[in-house]
KOLVOLUM-175923 format. One record per residue: z, y, x of N, C-alpha, C in turn; residue number from 1; residue in three letters. Coordinates in steps of 0.05 Angstrom, whole numbers, always signed. Each point is the difference from the previous one (the first is absolute). Example, Ala and Ser with C-alpha at 12.3 -4.5 7.8 and 13.67 -1.06 7.14 Angstrom:
2
[pt [+156 -114 +264] [+0 +24 -18] [+0 +24 +18] 1 ALA]
[pt [-14 +21 -7] [+1 +24 +16] [+14 +22 -15] 2 SER]
% end
This chain:
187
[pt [+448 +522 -257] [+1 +2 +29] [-28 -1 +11] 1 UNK]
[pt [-5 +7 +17] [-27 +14 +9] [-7 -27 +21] 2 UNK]
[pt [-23 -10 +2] [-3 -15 +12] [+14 +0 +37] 3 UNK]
[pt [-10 +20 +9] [+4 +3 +23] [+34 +11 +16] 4 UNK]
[pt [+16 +10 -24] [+23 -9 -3] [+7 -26 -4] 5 UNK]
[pt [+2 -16 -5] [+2 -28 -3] [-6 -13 +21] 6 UNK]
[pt [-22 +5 +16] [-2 -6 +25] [+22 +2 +24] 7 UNK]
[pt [+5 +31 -10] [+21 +8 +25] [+24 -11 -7] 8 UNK]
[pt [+2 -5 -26] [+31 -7 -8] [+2 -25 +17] 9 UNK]
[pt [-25 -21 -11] [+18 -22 +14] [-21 -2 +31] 10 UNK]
[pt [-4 +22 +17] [-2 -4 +19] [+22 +4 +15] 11 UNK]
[pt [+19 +17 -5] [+21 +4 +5] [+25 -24 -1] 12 UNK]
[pt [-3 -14 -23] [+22 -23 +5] [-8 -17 +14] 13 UNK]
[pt [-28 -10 +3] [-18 -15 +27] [+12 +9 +20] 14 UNK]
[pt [+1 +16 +8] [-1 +8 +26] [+37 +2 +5] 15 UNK]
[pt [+9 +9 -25] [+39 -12 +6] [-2 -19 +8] 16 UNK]
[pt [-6 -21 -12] [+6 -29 +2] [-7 -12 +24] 17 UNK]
[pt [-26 +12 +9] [-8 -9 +30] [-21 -21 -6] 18 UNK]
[pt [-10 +0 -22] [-16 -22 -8] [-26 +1 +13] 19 UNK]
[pt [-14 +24 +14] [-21 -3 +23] [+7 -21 +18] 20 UNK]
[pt [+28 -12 +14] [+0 -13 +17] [-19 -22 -2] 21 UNK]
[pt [+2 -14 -21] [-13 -28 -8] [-30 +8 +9] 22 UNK]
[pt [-13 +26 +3] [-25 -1 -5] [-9 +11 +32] 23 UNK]
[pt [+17 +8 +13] [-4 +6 +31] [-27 -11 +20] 24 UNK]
[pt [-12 +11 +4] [-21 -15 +14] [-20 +15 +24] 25 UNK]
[pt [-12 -17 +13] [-14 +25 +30] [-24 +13 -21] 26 UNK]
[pt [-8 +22 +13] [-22 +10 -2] [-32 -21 +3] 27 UNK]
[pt [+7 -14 +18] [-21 -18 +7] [-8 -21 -12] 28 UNK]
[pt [-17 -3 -14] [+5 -33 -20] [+6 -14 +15] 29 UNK]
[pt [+17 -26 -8] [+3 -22 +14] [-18 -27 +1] 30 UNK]
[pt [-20 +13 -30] [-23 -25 -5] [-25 +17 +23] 31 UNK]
[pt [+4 +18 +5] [-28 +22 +8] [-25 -1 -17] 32 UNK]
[pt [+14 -1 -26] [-24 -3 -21] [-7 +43 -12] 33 UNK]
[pt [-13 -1 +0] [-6 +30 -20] [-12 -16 -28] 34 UNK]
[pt [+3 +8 -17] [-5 -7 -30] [-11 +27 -17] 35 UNK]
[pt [-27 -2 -6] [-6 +28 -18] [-7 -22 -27] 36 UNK]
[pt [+17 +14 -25] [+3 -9 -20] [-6 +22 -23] 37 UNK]
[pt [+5 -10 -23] [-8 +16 -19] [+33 +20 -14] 38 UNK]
[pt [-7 +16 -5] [+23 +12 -12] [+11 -5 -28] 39 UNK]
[pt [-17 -18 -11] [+12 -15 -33] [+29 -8 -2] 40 UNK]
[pt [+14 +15 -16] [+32 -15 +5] [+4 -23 -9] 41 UNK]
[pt [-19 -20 -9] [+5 -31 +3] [-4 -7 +24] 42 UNK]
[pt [+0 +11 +24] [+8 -10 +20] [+20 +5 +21] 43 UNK]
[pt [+16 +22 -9] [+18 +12 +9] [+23 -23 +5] 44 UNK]
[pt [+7 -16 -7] [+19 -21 +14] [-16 -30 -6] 45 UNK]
[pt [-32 -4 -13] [+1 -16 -1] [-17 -10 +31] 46 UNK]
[pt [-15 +15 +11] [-19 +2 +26] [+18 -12 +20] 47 UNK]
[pt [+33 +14 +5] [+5 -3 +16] [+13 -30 +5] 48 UNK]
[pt [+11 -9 -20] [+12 -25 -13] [-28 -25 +7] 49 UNK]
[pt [-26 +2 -17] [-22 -18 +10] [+3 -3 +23] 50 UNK]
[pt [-5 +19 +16] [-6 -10 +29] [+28 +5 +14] 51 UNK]
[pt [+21 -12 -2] [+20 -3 +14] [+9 +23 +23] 52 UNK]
[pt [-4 +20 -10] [+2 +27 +16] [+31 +9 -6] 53 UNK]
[pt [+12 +8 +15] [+22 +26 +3] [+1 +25 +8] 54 UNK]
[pt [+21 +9 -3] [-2 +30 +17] [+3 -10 +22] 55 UNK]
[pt [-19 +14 +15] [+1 +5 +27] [-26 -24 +17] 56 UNK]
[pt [-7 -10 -21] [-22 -22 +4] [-29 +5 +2] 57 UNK]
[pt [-15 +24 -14] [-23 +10 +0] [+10 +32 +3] 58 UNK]
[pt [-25 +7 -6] [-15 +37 -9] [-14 -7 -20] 59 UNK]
[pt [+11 +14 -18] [-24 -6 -31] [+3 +35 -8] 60 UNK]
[pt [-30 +3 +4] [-5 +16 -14] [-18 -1 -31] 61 UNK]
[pt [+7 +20 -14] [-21 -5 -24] [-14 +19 -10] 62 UNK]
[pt [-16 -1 -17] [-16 +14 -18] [-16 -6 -19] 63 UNK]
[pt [-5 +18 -15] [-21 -11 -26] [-19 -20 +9] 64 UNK]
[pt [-2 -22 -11] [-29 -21 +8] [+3 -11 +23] 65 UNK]
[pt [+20 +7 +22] [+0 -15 +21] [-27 +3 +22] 66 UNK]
[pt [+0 +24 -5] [-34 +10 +8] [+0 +18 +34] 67 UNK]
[pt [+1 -14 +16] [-10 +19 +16] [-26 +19 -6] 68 UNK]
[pt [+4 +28 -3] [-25 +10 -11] [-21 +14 +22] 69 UNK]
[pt [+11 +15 +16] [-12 +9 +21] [+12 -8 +37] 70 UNK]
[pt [-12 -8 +6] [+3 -15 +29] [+19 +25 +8] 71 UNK]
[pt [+1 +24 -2] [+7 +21 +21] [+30 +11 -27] 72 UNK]
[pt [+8 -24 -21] [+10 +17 -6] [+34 -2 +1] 73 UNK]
[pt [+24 +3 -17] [+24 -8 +11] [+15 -20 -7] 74 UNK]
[pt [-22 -22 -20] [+2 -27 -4] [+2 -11 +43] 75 UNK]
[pt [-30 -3 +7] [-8 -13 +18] [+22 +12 +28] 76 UNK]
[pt [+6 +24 -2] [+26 +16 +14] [+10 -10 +12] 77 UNK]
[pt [+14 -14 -27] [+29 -14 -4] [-4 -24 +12] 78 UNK]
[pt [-16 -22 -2] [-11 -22 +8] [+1 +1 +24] 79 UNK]
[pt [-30 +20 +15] [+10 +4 +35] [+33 +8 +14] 80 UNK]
[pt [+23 +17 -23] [+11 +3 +19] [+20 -24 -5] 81 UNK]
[pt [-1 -9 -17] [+18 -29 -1] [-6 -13 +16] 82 UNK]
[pt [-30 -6 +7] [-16 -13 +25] [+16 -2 +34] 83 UNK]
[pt [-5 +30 -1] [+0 +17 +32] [+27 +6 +3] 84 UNK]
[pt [+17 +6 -17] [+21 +19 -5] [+26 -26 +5] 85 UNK]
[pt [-10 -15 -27] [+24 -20 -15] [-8 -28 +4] 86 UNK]
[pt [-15 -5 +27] [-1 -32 -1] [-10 -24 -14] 87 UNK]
[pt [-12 +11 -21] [-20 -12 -23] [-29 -13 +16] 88 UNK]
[pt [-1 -23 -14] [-22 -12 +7] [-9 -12 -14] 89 UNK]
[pt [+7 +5 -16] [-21 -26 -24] [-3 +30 -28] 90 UNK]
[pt [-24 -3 -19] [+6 +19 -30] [-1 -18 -15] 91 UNK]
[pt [+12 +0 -23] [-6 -2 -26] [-5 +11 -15] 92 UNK]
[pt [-34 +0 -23] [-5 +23 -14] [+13 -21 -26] 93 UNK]
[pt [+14 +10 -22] [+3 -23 -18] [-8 +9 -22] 94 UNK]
[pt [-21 +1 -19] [-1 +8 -18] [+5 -4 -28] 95 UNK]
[pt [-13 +1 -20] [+30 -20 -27] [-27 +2 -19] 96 UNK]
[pt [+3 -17 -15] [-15 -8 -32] [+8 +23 -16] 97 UNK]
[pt [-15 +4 -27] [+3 +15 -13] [+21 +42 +6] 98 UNK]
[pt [-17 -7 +29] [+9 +34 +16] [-18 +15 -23] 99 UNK]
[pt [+22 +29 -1] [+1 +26 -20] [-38 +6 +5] 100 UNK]
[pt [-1 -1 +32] [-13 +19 +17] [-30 -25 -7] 101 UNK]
[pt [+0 -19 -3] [-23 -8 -10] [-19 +3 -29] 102 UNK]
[pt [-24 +15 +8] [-15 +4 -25] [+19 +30 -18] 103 UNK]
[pt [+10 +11 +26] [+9 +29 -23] [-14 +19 -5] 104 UNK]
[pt [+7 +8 -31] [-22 +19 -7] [+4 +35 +5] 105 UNK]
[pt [-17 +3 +22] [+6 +24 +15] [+1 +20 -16] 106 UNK]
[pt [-20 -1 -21] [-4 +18 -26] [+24 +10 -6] 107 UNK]
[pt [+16 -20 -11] [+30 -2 -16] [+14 +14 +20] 108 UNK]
[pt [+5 -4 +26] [+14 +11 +16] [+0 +22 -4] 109 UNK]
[pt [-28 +15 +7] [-8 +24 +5] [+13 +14 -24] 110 UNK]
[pt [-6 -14 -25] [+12 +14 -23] [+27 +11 -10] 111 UNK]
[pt [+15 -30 +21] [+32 +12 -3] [+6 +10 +20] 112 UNK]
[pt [-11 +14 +23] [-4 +24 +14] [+9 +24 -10] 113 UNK]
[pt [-25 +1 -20] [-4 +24 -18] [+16 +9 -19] 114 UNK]
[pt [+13 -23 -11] [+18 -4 -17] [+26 +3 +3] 115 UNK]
[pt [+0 -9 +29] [+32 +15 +25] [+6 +23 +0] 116 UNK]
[pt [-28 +18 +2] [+2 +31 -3] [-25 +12 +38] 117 UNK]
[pt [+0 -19 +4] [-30 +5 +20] [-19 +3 -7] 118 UNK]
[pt [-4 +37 +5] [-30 +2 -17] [-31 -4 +12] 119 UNK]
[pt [-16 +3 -17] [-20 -12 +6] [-15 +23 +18] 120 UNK]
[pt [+15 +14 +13] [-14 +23 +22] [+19 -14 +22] 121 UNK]
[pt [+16 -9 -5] [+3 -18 +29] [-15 -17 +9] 122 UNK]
[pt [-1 -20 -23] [-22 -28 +7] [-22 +19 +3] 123 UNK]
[pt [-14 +17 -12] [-26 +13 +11] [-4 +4 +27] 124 UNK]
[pt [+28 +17 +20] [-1 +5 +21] [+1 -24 +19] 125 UNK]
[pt [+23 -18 -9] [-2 -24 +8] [-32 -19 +14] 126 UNK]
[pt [-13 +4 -26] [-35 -9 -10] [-11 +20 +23] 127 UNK]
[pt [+4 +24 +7] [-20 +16 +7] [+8 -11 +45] 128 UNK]
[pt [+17 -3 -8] [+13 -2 +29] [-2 -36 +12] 129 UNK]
[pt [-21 -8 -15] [-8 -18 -2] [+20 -29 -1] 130 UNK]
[pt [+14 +8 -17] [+28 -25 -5] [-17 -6 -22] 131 UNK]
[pt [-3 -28 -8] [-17 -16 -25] [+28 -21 -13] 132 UNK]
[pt [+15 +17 -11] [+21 -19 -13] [-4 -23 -13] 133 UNK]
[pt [-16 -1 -11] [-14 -26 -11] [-4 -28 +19] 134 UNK]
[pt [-11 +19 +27] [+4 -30 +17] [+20 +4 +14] 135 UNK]
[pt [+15 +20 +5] [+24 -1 +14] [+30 -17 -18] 136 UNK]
[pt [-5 +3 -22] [+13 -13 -20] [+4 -32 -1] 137 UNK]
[pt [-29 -7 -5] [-16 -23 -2] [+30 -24 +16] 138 UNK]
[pt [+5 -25 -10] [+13 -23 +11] [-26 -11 +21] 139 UNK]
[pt [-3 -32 -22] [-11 -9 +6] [-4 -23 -25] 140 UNK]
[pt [-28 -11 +1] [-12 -17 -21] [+12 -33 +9] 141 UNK]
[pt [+1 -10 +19] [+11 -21 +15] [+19 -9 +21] 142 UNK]
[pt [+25 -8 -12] [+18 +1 +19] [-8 -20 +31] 143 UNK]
[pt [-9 -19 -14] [-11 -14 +39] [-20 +13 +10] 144 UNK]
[pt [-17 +18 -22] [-14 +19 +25] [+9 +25 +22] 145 UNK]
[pt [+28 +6 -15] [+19 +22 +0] [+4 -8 +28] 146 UNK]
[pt [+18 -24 +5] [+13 -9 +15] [-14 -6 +29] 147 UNK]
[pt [-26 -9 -14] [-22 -2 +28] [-4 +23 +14] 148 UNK]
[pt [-6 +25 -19] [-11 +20 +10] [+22 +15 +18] 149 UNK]
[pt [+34 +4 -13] [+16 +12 +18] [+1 -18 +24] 150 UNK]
[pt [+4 -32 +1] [-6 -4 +26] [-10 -4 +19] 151 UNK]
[pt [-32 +5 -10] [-22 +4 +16] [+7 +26 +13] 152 UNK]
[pt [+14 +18 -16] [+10 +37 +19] [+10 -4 +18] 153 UNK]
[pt [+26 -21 -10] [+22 -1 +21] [-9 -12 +30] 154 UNK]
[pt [-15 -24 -3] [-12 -18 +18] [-16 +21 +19] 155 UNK]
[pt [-25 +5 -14] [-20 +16 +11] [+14 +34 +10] 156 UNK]
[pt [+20 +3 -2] [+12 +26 +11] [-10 +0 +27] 157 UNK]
[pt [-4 +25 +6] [-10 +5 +30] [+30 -3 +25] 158 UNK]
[pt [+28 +4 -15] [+30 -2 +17] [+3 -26 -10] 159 UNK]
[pt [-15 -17 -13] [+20 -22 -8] [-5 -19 +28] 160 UNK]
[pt [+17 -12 +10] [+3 -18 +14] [-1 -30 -5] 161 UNK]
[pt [-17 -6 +16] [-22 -35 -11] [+22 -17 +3] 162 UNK]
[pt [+27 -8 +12] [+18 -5 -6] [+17 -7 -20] 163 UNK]
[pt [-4 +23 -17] [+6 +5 -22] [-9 -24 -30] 164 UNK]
[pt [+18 -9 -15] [-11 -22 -20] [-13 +11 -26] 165 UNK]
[pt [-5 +9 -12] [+2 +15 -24] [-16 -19 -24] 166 UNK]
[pt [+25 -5 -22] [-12 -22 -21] [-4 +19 -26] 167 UNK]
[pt [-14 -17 -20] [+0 +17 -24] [+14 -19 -29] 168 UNK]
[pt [+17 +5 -13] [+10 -22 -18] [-1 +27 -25] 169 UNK]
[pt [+7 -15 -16] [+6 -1 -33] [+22 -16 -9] 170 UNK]
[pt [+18 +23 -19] [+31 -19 -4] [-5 +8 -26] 171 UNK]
[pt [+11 -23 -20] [-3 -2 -26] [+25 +20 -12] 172 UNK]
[pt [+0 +15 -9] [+25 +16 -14] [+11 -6 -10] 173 UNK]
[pt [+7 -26 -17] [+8 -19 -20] [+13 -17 +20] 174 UNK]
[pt [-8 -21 +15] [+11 -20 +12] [+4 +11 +21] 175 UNK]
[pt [-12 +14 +21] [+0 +3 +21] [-7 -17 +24] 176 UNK]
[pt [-20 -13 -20] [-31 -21 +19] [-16 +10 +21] 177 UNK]
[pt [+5 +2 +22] [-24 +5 +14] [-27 -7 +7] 178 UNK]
[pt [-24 +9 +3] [-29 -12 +5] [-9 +17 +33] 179 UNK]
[pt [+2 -18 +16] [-16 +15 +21] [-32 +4 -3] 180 UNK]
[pt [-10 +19 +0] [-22 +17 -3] [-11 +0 +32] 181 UNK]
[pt [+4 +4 +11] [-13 +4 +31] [+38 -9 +22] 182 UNK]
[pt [-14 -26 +7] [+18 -13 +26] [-12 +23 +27] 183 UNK]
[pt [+25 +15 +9] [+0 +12 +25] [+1 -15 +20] 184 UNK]
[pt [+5 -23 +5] [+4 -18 +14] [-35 -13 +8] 185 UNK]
[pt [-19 -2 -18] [-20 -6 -1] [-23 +21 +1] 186 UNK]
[pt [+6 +15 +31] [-19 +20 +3] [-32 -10 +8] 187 UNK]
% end
């Protein structure tokens, strides 16, 4: 059975049963927290469980490294419109120990690129059009530097609103320990 069959199969008896009811909730967080996290599936139920979150309690978005990468881009988006949009007032950037995205070797990447069947007159054009995969690739060498730097974006945003709390933590993937990195509270 094909993965994505299996999906539908039992999305279908979900949805007989009515078992969304339990999970019903506003659009609006009710904590007004936004949460940008990492996309590692050791944290897929354990993130939300640490910090005593439910549906309908935050906006968590995620991605590799937990990286806001470009101030203008649709990490930081998402953030303002949770802000402006959805009543959010506080972020959480959370980042995690032993992340994929720290110290990856862009090399290797690039190679199972190639190895995917993307040839190397793409990455050329890529290269010539001045995309530098290597640093576009690139994680990061230090997760509490990680964590400083996306919230220094978020903070220092030209829409962000001084109002606004924005902390930086680290959750252990194993226990699900937290370390605050930068108190938003202590501007």
């Amino acid at each position: 059975m094909s993965k994505l069959k299996e999906i539908l199969d039992y999305n279908k008896t979900f949805v007989e049963n009515k078992e969304y009811e339990k999970y019903k909730a506003s659009k609006y967080p009710s904590k007004k927290i936004v949460i940008l996290s990492c996309m590692d599936t050791r944290l897929t139920e354990l993130l939300p469980r640490a910090l005593n979150i439910k549906n309908g309690d935050v906006k968590i978005i995620k991605n590799a490294g937990a990286v806001v990468a470009h101030p203008f881009g649709s990490i930081m988006r998402s953030i303002l419109v949770a802000i402006y949009e959805l009543e959010a007032n506080e972020v959480l950037v959370i980042g995690h120990h032993s992340c994929g995205m720290s110290n990856i070797d862009t090399s290797n990447t690039i190679n199972k690129i190639i190895e995917r069947g993307i040839s190397k007159d793409t990455l050329s054009t890529l290269e010539y059009a001045g995309i530098n995969l290597k640093s576009w690739l690139h994680g990061f060498g230090c997760v509490h530097d990680s964590v400083k730097e996306s919230v220094a974006i978020i903070r220092n945003h030209p829409l962000m609103p001084k109002d606004v709390f924005i902390h930086g933590l680290i959750i252990d993937p194993e226990t699900g320990k937290l370390e605050v990195v930068i108190d938003g509270y202590d501007k």
